[in-house]
Structure formats: C-alpha cells, structure tokens
N, C-alpha and C positions, 0 to 999 in steps of 0.2 A: 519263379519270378517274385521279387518283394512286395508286398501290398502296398500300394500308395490310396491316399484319397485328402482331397481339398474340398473343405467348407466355406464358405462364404460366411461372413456372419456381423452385427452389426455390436460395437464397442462406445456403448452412448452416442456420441457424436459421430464418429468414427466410424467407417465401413474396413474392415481385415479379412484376413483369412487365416484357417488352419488348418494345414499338413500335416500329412503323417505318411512316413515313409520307413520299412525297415526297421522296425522300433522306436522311430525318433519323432518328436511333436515340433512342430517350426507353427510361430503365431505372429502374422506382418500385417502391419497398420500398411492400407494405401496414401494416407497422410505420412509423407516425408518418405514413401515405400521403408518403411523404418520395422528393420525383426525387431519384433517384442521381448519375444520368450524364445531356447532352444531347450532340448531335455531330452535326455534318452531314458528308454524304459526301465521303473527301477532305479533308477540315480538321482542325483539334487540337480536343478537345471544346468547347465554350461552355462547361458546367458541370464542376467538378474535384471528380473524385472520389479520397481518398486512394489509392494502392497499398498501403497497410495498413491499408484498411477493414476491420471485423471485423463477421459478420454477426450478432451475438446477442439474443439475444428479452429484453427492456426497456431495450436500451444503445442509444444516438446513434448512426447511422453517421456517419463523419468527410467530410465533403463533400457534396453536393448541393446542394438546399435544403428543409434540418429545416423544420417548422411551428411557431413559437414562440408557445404561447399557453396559456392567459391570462394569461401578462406575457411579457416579453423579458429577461434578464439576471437579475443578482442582485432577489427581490422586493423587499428590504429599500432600493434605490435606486431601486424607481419610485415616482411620487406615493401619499400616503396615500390615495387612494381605491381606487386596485388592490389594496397592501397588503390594506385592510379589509375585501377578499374571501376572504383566508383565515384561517383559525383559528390559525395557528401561521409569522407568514412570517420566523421567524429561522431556520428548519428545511425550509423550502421549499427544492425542487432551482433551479436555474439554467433560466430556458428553459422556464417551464411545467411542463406537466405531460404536454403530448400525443403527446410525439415515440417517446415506449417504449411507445404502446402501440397495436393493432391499428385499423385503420379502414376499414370496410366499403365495399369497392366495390359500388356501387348501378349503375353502369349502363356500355356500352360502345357510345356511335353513330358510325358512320363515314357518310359521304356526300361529294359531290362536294369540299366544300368543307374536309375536313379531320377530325380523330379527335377525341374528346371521350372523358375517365375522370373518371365522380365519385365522388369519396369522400366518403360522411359519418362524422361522431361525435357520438354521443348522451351526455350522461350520464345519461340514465334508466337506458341499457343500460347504459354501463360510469362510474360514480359516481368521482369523483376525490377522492385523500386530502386532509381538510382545506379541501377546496371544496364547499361545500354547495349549489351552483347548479341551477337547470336552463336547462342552453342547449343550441344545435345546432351543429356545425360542417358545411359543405361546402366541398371543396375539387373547383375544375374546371380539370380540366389536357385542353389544347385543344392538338393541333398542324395547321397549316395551313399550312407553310413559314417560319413561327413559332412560338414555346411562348408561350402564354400561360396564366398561376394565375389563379384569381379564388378567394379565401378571403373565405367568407360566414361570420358572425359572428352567431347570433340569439339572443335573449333568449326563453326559454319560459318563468321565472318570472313573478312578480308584483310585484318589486318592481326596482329600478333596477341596473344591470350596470357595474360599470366594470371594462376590460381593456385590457391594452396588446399587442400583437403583435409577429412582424414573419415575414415569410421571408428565413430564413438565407441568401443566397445565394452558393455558393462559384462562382468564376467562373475559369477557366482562361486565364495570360495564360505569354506566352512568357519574359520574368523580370521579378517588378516592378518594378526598378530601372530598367528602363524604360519603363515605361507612363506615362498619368496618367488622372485622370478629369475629364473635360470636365460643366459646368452646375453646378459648385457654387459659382460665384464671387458673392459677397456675402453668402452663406448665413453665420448666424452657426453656432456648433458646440461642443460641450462636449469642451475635451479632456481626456479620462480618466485618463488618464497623470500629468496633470500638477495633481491637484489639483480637478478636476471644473471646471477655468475656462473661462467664457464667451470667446471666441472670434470672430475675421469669417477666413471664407477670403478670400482674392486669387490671384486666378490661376487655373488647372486644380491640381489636386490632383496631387503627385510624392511620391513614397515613397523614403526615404533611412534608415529604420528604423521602431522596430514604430511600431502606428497602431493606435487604438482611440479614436476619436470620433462621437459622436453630431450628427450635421447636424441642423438646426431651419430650416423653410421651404422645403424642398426644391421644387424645382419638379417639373415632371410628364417632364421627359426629363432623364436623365445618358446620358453613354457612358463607353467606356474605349476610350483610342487606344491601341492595341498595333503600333507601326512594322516590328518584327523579325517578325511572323504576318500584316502588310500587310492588317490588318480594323481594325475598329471597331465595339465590342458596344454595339448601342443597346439603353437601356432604359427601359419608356415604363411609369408608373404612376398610376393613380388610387387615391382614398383613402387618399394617404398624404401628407403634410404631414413627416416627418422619415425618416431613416436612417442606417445604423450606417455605418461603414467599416472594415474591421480589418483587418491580416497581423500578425500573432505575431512576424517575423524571427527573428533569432538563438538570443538564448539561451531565450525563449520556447517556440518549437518543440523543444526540447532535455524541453520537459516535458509536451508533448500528449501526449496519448493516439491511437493510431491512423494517427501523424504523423511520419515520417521526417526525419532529422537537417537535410534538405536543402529539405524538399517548399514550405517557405514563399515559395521563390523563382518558383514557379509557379501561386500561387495568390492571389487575391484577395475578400475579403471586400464585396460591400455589397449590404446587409440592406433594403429597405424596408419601414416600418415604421411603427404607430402607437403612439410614445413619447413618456414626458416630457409638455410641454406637449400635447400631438397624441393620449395616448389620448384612446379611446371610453364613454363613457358610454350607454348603449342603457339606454331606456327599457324598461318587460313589452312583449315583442310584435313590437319593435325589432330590426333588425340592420345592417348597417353591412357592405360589401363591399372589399377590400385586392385590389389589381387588378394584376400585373407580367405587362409583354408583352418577349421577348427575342428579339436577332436581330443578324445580325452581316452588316456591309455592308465591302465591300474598300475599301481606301484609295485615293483617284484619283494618281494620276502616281509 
C-alpha cells in the first residue's frame, strides 16, 4: 500500500495543507481551495509556485491553480449571459469571485488506490457581492501517482445559470523559450494581444514573447515538451471544449504582483476552461463537471 499522509499547517495568513502520497508533495491553501505546489520526488515541481507568493486572507496566491468562477477574466469580455448574472459587471474583480475566499473541507479518504480532498462552497453560507445566485461548488483533488481536479458546478436556484470557469493552471517548465505545447494544431484561438482576432494555430505552440490567447475546440489531451527537464506534462480533460494559454514575458512581468523580475522564464500558463463560446448554461437542479488529470512522462531517447 502507498504511504499517504496530510498535514495541516499555517501559511502567514493562510491555513493549507500538505500531502504526500506515492512520492508525490500536493500543497492547498483552503483560501480559494487553490493547489499551491505539485512535485514528484526527485524532479522540478509540475505546478509553479511564485518565490514571492504572499500569503494573505482575500488576496490570490501567485501560482498554482486558483478556481476561476463564475466567469474567467475581465466580466465585461465574457458573453452577455454571464455578464447578466451580476448586478454591476463594470465593477466586478477579474477571476470571479471565489479565489479570496475560504472553502470548506468536507472530507479526507485514503485507500489503496490513492488520497482524495473535497472542498465545497455554498453561497447560502457565504453569499457573493452583486451575485444573487444559489449554487454549489465542489472541488476533488485526487492523488494516485496523478493529480487529478474535478470542479463540480450545481445550480440550487430556480431559474437558469450561466457561468464561465476555468482552472488557472501555473505549470513549471525549465525556460519557455524552449518548450512548446503539443494538440493544439487546427484549433482556432482569439489572440488577445492583438485586437481579440480570430485565429487557426499550425504547428505545436512556441513562445518567442508574451502570450495570451483563448483556444476554442480544444481537444481532450495537450502536453508540454520540455527537452532541457527530459519530461513531458500530459494533460488529459473533460468538460472543457476551450482554454487560456498565457506567459506575461518581459515587460509584463516587470508589473505582476507577487512576481519576480525574471520568474516568467520558468512558468507557463494553460488554463482549462469553459469560455467564450463553451460556457455553461445549467439549468435549476443542473450542474456540469470541468475535469483536469496531470502527470509527467520522461522523454524516450
């Protein structure tokens, strides 16, 4: 049987936990139920976490993978039926609403085949600004010599739900100027940068400055070849039909928050996600599941 064991432990402000299972370290803030850190023994982490993470109680930690929900990005850029779920979206933060704030762990099962942490969020219990909804959140973070999320989505109201999501996901590569991302080829994509213009990729995906596009059609596997760390991060999803891709570069990163002058060189951005054409409409009663499985296979010869 694999050794599991969870700590409890306090992160400045911030109460988390860390796992260990099977070789592997998992470290989650219960603010925003947001994984920090992933790492398997012996290797450079999967998931990047800033070195000038800050840990304080209603702020983003800079790295992991935040929970972006109910929209993803700017409100005022997702379609008008997300908009129309809040009262005021020129004034809405970035990113939802759920990342600052606490999320109840409900339960911890270990057994032969791996750990399981779920977290929910209620708004009966904690009511969101300008959101007048009732729904549930649960998030199941699974390790079994894998990480796998499953973010459940449910409609407790009465009347129809539209939301857009995504998990943030920061992914640790050895410089991006050398990577790429493999399975987006045909995919059309909005490049943000330049005007919000539609777009077809060709190729694998190469990064030669900042990046901030929305893919549309995405299939159910991407990776990222990383030749200098001799891996390659697969990652395998359901329920999701689009996602983000971002690095900041240069002078970008000169204006993060939490984010060292240099750190964009080591980090990679991609989000899967239900945006744009791809949110969810959930019906009263309804909910809809966003499913990311990660793991990292060595490169042959």
């Amino acid at each position: 049987m694999a050794r599991s064991h969870v700590e409890r432990l306090e992160l400045d402000e911030l109460t988390g936990w860390r796992v260990r299972y099977a070789g592997t370290a998992l470290l989650i803030s219960q603010q925003g139920a947001q994984i920090l850190s992933y790492q398997e023994d012996n290797q450079p982490p999967l998931i990047w976490l800033s070195e000038q993470a800050a840990y304080k109680r209603g702020q983003g930690v800079r790295g992991g993978v935040p929970v972006c929900w109910p929209w993803f990005g700017s409100l005022q850029r997702n379609p008008q039926a997300v908009q129309a779920m809040h009262h005021q979206p020129a004034q809405a933060p970035a990113h939802g609403l759920v990342r600052g704030l606490d999320w109840q762990l409900q339960g911890i099962d270990s057994n032969d085949n791996g750990i399981c942490l779920d977290f929910v969020f209620n708004t009966a219990d904690q009511p969101l600004a300008d959101w007048p909804h009732a729904a549930e959140l649960h998030l199941r973070i699974r390790l079994d010599g894998r990480l796998h999320l499953e973010l459940t989505s449910r409609n407790l109201g009465d009347t129809p739900l539209a939301i857009s999501q995504a998990l943030h996901s920061y992914f640790a590569v050895s410089d991006v100027r050398q990577v790429s991302v493999e399975g987006l080829h045909g995919c059309r994509y909005i490049e943000t940068l330049e005007d919000w213009q539609t777009r077809q990729q060709e190729g694998p995906l190469q990064f030669n400055g900042e990046t901030d596009r929305i893919y549309l059609d995405t299939p159910a596997s991407l990776s990222i070849l990383d030749p200098a760390w001799q891996r390659r991060i697969q990652l395998h999803s359901r329920g999701s039909q689009s996602a983000v891709l971002w690095n900041p570069w240069i002078d970008k990163a000169q204006r993060l928050s939490q984010f060292a002058a240099d750190a964009w060189q080591g980090m990679l951005c991609i989000e899967h996600a239900n945006v744009m054409d791809d949110i969810r409409l959930l019906a009263a009663g309804a909910q809809h599941q966003l499913n990311v499985s990660i793991w990292a296979e060595p490169l042959e010869g």
